[in-house]
MILOMI-428001 format. One record per residue (C-alpha): residue number from 0; x, y, z. Coordinates in pm, whole numbers. Example, Ala and Ser with C-alpha at 12.3 -4.5 7.8 and 13.67 -1.06 7.14 Angstrom:
REM residues 2
{0,{1230,-450,780}}
{1,{1367,-106,714}}
END
This chain:
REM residues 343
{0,{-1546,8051,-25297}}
{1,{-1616,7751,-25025}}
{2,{-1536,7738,-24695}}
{3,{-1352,7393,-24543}}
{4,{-1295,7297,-24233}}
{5,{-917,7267,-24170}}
{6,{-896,6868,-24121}}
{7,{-1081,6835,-24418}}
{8,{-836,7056,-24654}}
{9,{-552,6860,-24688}}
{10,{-433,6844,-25053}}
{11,{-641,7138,-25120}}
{12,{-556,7467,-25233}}
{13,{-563,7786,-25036}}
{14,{-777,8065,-25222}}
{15,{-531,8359,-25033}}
{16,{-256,8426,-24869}}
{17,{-284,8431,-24471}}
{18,{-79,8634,-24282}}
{19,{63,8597,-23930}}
{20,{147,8879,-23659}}
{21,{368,8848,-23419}}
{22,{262,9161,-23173}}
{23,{550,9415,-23187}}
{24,{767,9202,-23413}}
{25,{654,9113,-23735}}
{26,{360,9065,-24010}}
{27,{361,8882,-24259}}
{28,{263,8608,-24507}}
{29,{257,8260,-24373}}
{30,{104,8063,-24644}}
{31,{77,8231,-24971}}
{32,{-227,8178,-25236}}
{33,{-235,7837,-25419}}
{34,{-58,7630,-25133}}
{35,{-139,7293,-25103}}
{36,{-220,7227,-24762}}
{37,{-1,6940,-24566}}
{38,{-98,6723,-24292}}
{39,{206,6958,-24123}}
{40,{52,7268,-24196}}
{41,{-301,7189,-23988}}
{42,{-96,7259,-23600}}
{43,{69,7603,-23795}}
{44,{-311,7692,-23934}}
{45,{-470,7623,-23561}}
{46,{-208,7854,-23423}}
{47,{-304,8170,-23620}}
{48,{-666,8104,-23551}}
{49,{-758,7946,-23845}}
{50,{-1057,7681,-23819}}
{51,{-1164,7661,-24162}}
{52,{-1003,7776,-24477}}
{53,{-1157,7936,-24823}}
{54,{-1102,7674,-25153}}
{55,{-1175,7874,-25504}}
{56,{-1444,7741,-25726}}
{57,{-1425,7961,-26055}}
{58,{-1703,8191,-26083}}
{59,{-1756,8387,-26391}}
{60,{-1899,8640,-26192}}
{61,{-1583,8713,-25957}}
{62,{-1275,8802,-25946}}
{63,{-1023,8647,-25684}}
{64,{-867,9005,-25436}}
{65,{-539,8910,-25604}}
{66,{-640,8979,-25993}}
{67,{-835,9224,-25893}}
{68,{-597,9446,-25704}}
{69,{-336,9400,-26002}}
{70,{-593,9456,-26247}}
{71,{-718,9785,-26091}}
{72,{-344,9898,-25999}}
{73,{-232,9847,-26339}}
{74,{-555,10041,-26468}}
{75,{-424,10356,-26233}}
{76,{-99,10354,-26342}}
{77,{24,10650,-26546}}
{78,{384,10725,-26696}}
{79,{697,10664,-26440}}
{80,{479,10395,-26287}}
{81,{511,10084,-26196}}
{82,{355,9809,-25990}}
{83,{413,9502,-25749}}
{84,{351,9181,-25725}}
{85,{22,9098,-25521}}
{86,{129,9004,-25178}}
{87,{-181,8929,-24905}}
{88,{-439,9090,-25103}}
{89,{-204,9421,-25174}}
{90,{-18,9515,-25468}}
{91,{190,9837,-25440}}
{92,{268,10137,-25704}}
{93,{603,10225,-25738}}
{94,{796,10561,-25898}}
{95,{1000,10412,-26227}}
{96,{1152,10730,-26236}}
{97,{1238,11048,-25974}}
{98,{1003,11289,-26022}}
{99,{728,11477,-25897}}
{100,{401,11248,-25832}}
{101,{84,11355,-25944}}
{102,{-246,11230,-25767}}
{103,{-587,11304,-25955}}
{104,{-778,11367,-25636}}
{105,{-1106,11395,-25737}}
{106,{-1070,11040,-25900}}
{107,{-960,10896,-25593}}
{108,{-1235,11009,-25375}}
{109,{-1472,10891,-25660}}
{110,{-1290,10529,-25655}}
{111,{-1254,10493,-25267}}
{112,{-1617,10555,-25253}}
{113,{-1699,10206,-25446}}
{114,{-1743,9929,-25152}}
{115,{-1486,9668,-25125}}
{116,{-1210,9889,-25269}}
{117,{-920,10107,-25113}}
{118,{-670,10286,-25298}}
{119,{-411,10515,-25025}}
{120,{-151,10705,-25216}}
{121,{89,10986,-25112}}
{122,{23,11360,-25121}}
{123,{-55,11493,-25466}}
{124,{292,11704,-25591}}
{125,{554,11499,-25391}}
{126,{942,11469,-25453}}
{127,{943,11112,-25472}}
{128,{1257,10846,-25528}}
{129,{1318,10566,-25776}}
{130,{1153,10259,-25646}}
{131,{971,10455,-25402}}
{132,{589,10296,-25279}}
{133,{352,10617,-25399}}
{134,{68,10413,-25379}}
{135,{-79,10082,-25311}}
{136,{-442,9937,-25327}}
{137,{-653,9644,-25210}}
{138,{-967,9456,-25266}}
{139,{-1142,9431,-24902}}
{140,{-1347,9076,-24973}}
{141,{-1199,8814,-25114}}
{142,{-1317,8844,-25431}}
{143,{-1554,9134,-25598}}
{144,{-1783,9150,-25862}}
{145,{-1651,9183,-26229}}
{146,{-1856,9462,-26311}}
{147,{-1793,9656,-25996}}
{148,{-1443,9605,-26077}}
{149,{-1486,9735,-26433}}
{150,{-1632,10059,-26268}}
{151,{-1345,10085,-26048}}
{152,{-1094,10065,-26331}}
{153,{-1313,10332,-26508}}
{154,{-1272,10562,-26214}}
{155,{-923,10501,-26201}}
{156,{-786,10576,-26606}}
{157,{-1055,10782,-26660}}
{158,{-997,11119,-26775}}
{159,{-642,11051,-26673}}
{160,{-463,10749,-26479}}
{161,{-458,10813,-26110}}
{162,{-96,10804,-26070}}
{163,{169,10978,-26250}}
{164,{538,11058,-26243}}
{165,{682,11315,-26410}}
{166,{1006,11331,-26405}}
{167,{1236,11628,-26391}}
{168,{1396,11805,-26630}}
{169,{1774,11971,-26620}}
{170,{1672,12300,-26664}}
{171,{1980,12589,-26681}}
{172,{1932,12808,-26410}}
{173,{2038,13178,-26355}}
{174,{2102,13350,-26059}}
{175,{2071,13727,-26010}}
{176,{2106,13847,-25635}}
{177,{2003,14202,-25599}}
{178,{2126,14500,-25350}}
{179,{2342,14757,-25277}}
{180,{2514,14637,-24914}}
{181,{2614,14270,-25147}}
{182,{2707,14446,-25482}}
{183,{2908,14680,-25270}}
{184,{3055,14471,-25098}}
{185,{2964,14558,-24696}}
{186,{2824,14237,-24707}}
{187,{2909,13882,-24884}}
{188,{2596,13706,-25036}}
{189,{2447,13381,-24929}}
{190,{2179,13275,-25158}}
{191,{2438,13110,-25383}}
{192,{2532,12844,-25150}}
{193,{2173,12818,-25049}}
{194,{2039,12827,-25440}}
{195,{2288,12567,-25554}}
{196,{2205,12274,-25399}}
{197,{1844,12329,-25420}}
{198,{1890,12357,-25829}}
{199,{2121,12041,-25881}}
{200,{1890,11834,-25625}}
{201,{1637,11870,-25957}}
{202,{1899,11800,-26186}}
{203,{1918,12151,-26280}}
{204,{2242,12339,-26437}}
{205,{2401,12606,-26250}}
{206,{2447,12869,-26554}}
{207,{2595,13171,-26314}}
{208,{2477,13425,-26083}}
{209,{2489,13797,-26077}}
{210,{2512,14055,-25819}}
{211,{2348,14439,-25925}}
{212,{2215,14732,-25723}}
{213,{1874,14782,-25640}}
{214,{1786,14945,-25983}}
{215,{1509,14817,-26172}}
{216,{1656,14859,-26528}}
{217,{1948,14684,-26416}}
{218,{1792,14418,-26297}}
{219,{1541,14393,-26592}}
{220,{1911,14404,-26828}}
{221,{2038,14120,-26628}}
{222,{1740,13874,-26692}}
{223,{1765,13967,-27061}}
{224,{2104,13861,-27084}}
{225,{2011,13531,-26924}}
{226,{1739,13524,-27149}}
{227,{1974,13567,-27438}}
{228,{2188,13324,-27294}}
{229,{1945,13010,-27263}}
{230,{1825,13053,-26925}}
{231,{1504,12769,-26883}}
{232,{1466,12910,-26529}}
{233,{1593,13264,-26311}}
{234,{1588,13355,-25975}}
{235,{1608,13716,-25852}}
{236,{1711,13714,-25512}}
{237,{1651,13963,-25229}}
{238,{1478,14320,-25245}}
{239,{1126,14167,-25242}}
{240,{997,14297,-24942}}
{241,{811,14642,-24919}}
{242,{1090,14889,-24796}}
{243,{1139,15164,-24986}}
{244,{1517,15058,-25150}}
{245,{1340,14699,-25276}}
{246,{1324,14693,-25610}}
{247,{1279,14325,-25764}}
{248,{947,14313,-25848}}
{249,{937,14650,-26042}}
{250,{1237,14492,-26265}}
{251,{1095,14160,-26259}}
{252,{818,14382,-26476}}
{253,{974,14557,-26652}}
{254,{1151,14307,-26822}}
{255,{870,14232,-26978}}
{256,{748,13901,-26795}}
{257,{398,13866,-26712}}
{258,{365,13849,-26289}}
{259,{113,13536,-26236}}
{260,{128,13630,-25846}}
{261,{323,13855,-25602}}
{262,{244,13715,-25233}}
{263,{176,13351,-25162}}
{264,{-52,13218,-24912}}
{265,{257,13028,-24736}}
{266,{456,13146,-24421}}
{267,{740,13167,-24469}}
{268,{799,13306,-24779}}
{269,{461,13542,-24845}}
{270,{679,13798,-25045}}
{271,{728,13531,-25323}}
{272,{724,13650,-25737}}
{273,{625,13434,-25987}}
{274,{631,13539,-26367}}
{275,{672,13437,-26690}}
{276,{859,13561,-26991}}
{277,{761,13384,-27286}}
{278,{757,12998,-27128}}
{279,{1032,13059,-26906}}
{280,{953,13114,-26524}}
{281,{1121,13383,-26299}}
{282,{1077,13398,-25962}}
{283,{1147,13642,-25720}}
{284,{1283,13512,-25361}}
{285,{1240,13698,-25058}}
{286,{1536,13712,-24797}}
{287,{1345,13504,-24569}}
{288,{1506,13242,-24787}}
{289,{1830,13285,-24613}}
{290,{1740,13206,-24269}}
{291,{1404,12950,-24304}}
{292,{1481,12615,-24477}}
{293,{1215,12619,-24652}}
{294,{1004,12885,-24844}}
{295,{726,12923,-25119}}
{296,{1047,12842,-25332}}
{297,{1042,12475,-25231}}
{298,{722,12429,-25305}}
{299,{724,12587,-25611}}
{300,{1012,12437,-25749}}
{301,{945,12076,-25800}}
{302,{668,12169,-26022}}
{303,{872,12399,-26224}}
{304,{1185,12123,-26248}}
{305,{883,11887,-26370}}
{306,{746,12107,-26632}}
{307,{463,12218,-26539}}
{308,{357,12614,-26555}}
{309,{200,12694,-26276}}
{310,{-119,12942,-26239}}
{311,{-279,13160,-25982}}
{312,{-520,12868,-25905}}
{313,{-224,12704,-25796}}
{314,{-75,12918,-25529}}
{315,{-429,13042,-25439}}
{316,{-473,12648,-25323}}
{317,{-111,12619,-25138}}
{318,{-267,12799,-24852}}
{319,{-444,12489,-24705}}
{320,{-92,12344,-24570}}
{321,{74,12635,-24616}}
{322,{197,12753,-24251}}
{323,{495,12553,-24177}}
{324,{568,12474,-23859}}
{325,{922,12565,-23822}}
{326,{1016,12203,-23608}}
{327,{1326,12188,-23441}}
{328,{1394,11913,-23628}}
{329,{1326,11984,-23991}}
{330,{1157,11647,-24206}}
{331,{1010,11842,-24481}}
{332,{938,11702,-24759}}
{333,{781,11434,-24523}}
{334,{587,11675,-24360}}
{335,{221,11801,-24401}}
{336,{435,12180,-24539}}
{337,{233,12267,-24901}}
{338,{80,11903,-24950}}
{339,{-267,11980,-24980}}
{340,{-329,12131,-25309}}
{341,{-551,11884,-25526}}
{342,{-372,12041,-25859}}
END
């Protein structure tokens, strides 16, 4: 890397991009790496400040912030990932696929901690878009040491890539809505309409929903027949509280499942079920779910719509980031609601 004085680098090449602000209005690139600079281009350079400019001379030592930030990003990338090309010393990550992102946050720390290196990424277990940015990296100097780059790559594939996407799967979902005042009829139910868009958000298929009495048996006969049927996924709605007429959880057990937690660290929605009857999850949902947007439910059910079977550990960890705010004006999932679990 050597440093020329502007009037002297005419017909040479520039070793980076350099970007230009405009306060308030733009940033950007104004002269990307590898441009030749023009006797036109010396008033343009003067303007953003620049007196002298870097030329590359090839050391085999170094590695230009370009290569090194594609290098490193590709290294990081998992499945469902892909990346961007290098633009002012930055190259982004992008999701490939909709799914749920998964950051290895120990790694992270470990690679942010080399000098000359930043990696910034989303919160570990987001909903993220195709073509959404999850992540994006850069390469502080203009060029860093091949071995120290080598490390960083380590830290970044190693046990695992840093980024993932895993996408979601179309799981069959069944519904069964429990109590007397809706099976009755004194009241009509609304945690179909509420259910039903959160499932086919996922991809997931509506298989049917059922409306019983607050009897355990019955409600432990009902998930066996969605069992029987194919169900991937059930939800047992209502009775989850402690009054003396709830019965969900008993039938949740009885039906043989085995309960990996009853009461989540997260407000709302502390009353939440989660079990497991052979691999297929079942979660109780409080009432709460009727009136607050969003519950332990949301949180829980990316994971679930990805695949993954989650444990205690899990939920115990959801309760840094688990009291929700309850804003006016609702943003969540861009919020900081259930984003801090490093699992």
């Amino acid at each position: 890397m050597r440093k020329v004085a502007i009037e002297e680098a005419i017909g040479l090449p520039l070793a980076h991009d350099i970007t230009e602000i405009l306060p308030g209005k733009a940033k950007g690139r104004a002269f990307q790496r590898g441009h030749i600079v023009t006797d036109e281009d010396i008033t343009r350079l003067l303007r953003l400040g620049k007196k002298h400019i870097y030329v590359w001379d090839a050391d085999g030592h170094l590695v230009h912030e370009d290569d090194a930030a594609v290098s490193l990003a590709r290294a990081a990338s998992g499945s469902g990932v892909s990346i961007s090309e290098p633009s002012q010393g930055r190259v982004n990550l992008k999701a490939a696929v909709p799914g749920l992102l998964k950051i290895r946050v120990n790694q992270l720390q470990q690679l942010n901690n080399c000098d000359g290196i930043i990696f910034a990424t989303l919160h570990n277990n987001s909903v993220v878009k195709e073509n959404q940015t999850v992540a994006g990296t850069r390469i502080i100097p203009l060029a860093i040491n091949k071995e120290l780059l080598l490390e960083a790559e380590q830290l970044a594939s190693q046990p695992l890539p840093l980024v993932e996407i895993k996408p979601f799967q179309s799981l069959r979902v069944g519904v069964i809505t429990t109590g007397s005042e809706v099976s009755t009829g004194l009241i009509r139910d609304g945690f179909g309409d509420i259910l039903r868009p959160k499932i086919e958000d996922f991809g997931g298929r509506w298989m049917g929903q059922t409306i019983v009495t607050d009897d355990p048996e019955l409600i432990a006969s009902e998930i066996s027949n969605f069992m029987a049927d194919g169900a991937q996924l059930i939800l047992v709605t209502g009775g989850m509280s402690v009054d003396a007429d709830d019965a969900t959880p008993r039938g949740i057990r009885i039906s043989g499942a085995q309960v990996v937690f009853h009461g989540a660290p997260v407000l709302p929605g502390a009353h939440f079920m989660l079990a497991y009857l052979n691999q297929v999850p079942i979660c109780g949902v409080p009432g709460g779910a009727l009136f607050n947007k969003v519950t332990t439910l949301d949180l829980v059910l990316p994971r679930i719509f990805a695949g993954e079977r989650i444990s205690r550990a899990d939920v115990v960890a959801l309760g840094h980031g688990g009291l929700c705010q309850e804003c006016r004006s609702c943003h969540f999932p861009n919020c900081s609601f259930g984003k801090s679990s490093p699992f």
